[in-house]
ZAVEX-561605 format. One record per residue: residue number from 1; residue in three letters; chain; x, y, z of N, C-alpha, C in turn. Coordinates in pm, 1 decimal. Each point is the difference from the previous one (the first is absolute). Layout:
residues N
<r k="NUM" r="ALA" c="A" n_x="X" n_y="Y" n_z="Z" ca_x="X" ca_y="Y" ca_z="Z" c_x="X" c_y="Y" c_z="Z"/>
...
END
This chain:
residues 71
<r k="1" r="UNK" c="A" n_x="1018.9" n_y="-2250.7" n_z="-2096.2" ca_x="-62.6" ca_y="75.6" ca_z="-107.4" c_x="-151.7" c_y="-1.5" c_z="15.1"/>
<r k="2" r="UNK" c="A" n_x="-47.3" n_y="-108.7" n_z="38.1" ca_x="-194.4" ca_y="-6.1" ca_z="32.4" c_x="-2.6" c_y="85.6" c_z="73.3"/>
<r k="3" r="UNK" c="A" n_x="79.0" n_y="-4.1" n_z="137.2" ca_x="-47.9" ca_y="107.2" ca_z="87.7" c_x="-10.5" c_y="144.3" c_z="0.6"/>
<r k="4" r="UNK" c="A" n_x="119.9" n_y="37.4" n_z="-134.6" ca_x="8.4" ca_y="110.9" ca_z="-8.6" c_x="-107.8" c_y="39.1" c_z="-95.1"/>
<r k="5" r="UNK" c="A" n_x="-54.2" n_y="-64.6" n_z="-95.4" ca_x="-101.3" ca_y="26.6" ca_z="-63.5" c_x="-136.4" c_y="-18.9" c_z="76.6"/>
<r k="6" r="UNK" c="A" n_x="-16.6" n_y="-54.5" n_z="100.9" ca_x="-157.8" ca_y="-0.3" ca_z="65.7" c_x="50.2" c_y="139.8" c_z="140.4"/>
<r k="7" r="UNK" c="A" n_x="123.8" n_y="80.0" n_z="-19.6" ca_x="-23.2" ca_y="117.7" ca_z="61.9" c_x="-1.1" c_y="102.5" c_z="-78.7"/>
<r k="8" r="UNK" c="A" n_x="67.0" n_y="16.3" n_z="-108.5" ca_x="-66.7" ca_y="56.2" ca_z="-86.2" c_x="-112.1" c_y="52.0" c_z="-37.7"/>
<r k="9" r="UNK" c="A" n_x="-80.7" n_y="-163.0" n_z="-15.5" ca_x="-127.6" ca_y="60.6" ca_z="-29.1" c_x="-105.5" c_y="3.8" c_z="135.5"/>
<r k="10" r="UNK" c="A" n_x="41.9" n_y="-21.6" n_z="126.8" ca_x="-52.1" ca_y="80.3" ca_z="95.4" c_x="3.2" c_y="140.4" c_z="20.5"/>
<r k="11" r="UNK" c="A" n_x="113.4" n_y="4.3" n_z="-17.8" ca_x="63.5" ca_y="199.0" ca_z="8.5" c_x="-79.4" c_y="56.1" c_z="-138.0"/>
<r k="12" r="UNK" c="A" n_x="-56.3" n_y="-36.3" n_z="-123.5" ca_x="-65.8" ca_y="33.1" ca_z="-83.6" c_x="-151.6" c_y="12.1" c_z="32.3"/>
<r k="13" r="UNK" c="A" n_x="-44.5" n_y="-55.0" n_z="68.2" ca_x="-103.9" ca_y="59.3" ca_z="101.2" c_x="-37.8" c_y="70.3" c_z="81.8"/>
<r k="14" r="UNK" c="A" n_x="113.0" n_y="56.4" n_z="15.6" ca_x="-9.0" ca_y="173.9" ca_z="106.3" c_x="-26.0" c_y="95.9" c_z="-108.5"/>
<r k="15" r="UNK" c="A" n_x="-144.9" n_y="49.6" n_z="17.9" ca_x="-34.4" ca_y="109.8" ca_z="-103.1" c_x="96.6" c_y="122.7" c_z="-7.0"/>
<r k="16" r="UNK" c="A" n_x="26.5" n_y="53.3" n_z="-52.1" ca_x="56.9" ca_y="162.3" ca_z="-20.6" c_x="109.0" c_y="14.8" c_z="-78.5"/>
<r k="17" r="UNK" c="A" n_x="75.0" n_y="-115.0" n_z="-71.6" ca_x="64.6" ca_y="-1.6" ca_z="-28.2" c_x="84.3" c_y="114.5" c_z="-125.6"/>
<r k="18" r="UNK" c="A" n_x="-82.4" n_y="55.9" n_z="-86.3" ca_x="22.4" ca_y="35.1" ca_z="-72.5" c_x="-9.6" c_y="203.3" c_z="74.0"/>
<r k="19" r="UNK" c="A" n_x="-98.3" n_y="-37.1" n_z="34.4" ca_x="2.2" ca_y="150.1" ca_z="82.6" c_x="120.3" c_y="27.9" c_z="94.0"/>
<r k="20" r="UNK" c="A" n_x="23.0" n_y="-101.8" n_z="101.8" ca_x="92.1" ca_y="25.1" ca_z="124.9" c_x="139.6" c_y="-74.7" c_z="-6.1"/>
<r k="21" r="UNK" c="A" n_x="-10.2" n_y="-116.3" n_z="-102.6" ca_x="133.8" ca_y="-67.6" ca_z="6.5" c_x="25.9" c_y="-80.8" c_z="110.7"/>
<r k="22" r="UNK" c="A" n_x="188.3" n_y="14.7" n_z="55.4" ca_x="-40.3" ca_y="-70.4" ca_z="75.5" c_x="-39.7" c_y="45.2" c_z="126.1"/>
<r k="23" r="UNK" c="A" n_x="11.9" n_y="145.3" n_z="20.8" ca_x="-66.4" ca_y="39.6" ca_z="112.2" c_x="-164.9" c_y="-78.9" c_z="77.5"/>
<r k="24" r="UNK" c="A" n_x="-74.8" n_y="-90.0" n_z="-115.7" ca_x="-147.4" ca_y="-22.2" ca_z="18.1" c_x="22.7" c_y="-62.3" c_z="157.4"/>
<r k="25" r="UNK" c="A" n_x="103.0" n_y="-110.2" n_z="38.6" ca_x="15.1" ca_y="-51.7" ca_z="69.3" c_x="37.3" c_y="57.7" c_z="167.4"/>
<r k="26" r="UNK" c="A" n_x="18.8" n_y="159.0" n_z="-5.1" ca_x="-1.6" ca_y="19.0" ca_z="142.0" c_x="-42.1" c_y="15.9" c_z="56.7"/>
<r k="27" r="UNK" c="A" n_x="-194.6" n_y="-11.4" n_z="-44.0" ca_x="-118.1" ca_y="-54.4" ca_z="146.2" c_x="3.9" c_y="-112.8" c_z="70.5"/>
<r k="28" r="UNK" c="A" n_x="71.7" n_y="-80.8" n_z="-14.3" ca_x="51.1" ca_y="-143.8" ca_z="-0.9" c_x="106.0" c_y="14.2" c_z="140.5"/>
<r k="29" r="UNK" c="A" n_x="77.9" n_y="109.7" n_z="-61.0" ca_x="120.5" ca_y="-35.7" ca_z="91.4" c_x="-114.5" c_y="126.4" c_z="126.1"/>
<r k="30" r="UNK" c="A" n_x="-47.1" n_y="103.2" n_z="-46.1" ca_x="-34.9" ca_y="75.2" ca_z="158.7" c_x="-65.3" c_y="-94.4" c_z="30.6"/>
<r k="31" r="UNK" c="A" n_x="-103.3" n_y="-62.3" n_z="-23.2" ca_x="-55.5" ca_y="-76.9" ca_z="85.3" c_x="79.8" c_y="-143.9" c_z="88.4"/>
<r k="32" r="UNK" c="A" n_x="67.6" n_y="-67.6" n_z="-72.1" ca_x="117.0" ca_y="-57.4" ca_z="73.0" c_x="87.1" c_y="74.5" c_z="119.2"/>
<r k="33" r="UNK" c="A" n_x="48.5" n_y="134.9" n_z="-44.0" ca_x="57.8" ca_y="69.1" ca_z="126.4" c_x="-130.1" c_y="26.8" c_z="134.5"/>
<r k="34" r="UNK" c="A" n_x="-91.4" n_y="42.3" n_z="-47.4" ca_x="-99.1" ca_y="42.3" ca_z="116.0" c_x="-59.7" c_y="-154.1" c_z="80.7"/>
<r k="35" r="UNK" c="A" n_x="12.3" n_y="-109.3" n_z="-78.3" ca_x="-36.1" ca_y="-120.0" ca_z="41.3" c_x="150.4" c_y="-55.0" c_z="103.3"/>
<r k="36" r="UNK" c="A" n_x="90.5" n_y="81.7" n_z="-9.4" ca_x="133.3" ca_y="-86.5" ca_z="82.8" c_x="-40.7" c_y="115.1" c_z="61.3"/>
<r k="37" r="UNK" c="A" n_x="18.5" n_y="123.1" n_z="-27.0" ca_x="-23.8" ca_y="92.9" ca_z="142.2" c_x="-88.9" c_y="-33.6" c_z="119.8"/>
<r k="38" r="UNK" c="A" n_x="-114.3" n_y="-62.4" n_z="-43.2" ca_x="-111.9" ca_y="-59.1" ca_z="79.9" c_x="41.2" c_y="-100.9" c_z="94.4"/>
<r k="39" r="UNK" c="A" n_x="40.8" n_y="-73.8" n_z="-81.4" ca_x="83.8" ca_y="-143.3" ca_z="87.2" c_x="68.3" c_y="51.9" c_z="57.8"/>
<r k="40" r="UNK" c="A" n_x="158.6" n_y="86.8" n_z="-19.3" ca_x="60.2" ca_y="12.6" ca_z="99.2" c_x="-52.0" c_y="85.6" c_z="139.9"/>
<r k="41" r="UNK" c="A" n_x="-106.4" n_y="71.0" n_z="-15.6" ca_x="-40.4" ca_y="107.2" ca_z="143.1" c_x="-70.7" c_y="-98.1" c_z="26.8"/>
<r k="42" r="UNK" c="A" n_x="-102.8" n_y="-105.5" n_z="-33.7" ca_x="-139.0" ca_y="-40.2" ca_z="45.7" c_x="28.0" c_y="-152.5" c_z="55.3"/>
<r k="43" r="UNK" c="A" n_x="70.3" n_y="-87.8" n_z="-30.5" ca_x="28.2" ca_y="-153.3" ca_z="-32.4" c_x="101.9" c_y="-15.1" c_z="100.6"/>
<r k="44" r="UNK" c="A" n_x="-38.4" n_y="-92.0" n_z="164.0" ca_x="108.8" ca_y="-16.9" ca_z="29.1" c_x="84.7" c_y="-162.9" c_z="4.0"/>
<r k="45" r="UNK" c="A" n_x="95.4" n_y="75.4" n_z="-3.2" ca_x="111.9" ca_y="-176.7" ca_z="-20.1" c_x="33.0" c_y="6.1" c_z="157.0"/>
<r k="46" r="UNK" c="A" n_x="-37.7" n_y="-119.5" n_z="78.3" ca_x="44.9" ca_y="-53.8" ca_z="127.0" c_x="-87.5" c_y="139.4" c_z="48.3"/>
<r k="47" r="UNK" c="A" n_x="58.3" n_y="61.7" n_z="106.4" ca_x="-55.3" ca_y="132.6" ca_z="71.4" c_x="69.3" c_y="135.1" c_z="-85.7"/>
<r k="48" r="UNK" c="A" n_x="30.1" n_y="59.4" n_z="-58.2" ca_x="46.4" ca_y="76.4" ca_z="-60.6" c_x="-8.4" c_y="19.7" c_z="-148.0"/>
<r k="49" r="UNK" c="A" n_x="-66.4" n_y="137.8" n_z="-48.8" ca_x="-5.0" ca_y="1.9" ca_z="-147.2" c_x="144.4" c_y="21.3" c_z="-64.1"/>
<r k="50" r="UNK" c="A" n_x="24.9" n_y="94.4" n_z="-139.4" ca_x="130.1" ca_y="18.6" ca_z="-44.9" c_x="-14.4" c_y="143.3" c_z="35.9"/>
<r k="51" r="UNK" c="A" n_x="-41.9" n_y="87.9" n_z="74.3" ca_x="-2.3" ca_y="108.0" ca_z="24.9" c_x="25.6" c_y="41.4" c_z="151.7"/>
<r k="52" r="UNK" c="A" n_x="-54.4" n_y="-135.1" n_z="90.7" ca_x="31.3" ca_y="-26.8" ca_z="130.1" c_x="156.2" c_y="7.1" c_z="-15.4"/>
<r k="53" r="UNK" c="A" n_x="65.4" n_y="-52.7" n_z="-87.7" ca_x="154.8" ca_y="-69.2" ca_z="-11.5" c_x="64.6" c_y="129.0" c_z="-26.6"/>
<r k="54" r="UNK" c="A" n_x="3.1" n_y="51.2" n_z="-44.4" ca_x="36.8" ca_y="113.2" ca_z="-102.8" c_x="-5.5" c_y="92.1" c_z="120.9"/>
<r k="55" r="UNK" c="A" n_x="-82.0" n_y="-3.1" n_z="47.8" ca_x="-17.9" ca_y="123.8" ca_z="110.6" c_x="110.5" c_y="11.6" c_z="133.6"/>
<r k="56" r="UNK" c="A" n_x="-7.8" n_y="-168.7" n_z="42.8" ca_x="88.5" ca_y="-32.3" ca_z="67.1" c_x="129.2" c_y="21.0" c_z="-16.5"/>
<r k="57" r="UNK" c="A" n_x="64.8" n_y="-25.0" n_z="-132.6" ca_x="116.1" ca_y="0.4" ca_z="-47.4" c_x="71.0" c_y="119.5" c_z="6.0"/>
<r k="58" r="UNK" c="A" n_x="-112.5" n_y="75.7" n_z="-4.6" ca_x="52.2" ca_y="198.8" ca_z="-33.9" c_x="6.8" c_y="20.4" c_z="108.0"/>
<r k="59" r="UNK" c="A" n_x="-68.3" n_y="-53.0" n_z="113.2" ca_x="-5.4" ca_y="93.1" ca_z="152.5" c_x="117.0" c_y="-97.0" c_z="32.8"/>
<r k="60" r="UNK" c="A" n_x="108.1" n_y="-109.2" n_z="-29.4" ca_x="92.0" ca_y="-74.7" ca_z="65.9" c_x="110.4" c_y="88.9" c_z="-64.7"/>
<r k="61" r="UNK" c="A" n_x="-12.6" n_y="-10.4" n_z="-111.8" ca_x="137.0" ca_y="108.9" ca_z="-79.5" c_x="-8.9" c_y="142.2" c_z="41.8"/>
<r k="62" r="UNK" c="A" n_x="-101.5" n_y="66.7" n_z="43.6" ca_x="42.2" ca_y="105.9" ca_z="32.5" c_x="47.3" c_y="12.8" c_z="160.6"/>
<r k="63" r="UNK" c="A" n_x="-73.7" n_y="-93.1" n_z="62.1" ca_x="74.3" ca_y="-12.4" ca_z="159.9" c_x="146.7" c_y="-36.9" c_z="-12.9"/>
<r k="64" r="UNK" c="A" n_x="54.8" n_y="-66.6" n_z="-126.4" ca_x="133.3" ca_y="-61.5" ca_z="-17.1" c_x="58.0" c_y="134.6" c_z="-56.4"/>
<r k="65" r="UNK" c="A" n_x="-32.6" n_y="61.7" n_z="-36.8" ca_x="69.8" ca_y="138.9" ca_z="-52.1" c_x="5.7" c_y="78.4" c_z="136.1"/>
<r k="66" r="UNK" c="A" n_x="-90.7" n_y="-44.7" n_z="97.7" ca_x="12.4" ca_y="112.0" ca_z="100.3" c_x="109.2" c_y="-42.7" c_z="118.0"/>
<r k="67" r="UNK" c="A" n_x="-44.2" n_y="-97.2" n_z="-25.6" ca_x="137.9" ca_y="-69.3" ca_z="102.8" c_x="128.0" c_y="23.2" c_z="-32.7"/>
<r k="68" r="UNK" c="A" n_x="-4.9" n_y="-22.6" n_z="-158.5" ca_x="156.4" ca_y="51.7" ca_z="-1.2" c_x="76.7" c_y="129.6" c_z="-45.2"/>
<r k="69" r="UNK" c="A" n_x="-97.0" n_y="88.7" n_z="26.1" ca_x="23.8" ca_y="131.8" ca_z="9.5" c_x="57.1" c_y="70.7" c_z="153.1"/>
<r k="70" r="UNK" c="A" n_x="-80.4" n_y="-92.5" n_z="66.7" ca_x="0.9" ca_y="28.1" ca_z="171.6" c_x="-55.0" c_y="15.2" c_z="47.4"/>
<r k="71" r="UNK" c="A" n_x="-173.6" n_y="61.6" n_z="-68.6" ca_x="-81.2" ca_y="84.5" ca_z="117.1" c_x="-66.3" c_y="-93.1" c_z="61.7"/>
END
């Protein structure tokens, strides 16, 4: 119950409330999405970002589609 009352009155500190509701809060989340977008193209783990991976994965599944088609 404390905790839920000291978020409360954190979340009562995001101005707009009465104007925007709870919409006030989705500069919060774009900036969270554009901050993981960043990390995943820019930040690498070992030698490879999450976009290095991703890339790889699509060019293995589609060679695996091609193989078993025949050509």
């Amino acid at each position: 119950m404390l905790v839920s009352k000291r978020v409360k009155r954190l979340l009562r500190l995001v101005p707009g409330e009465r104007r925007f509701g709870f919409y006030r809060f989705l500069p919060f989340f774009f900036v969270l999405g554009g901050a993981m977008e960043w990390f995943m193209i820019n930040v690498r783990i070992g030698k490879e970002t999450f976009y290095d991976v991703y890339r790889r994965k699509r060019s293995e599944r589609l060679y695996e589609e091609r193989m078993e088609k025949g050509e």
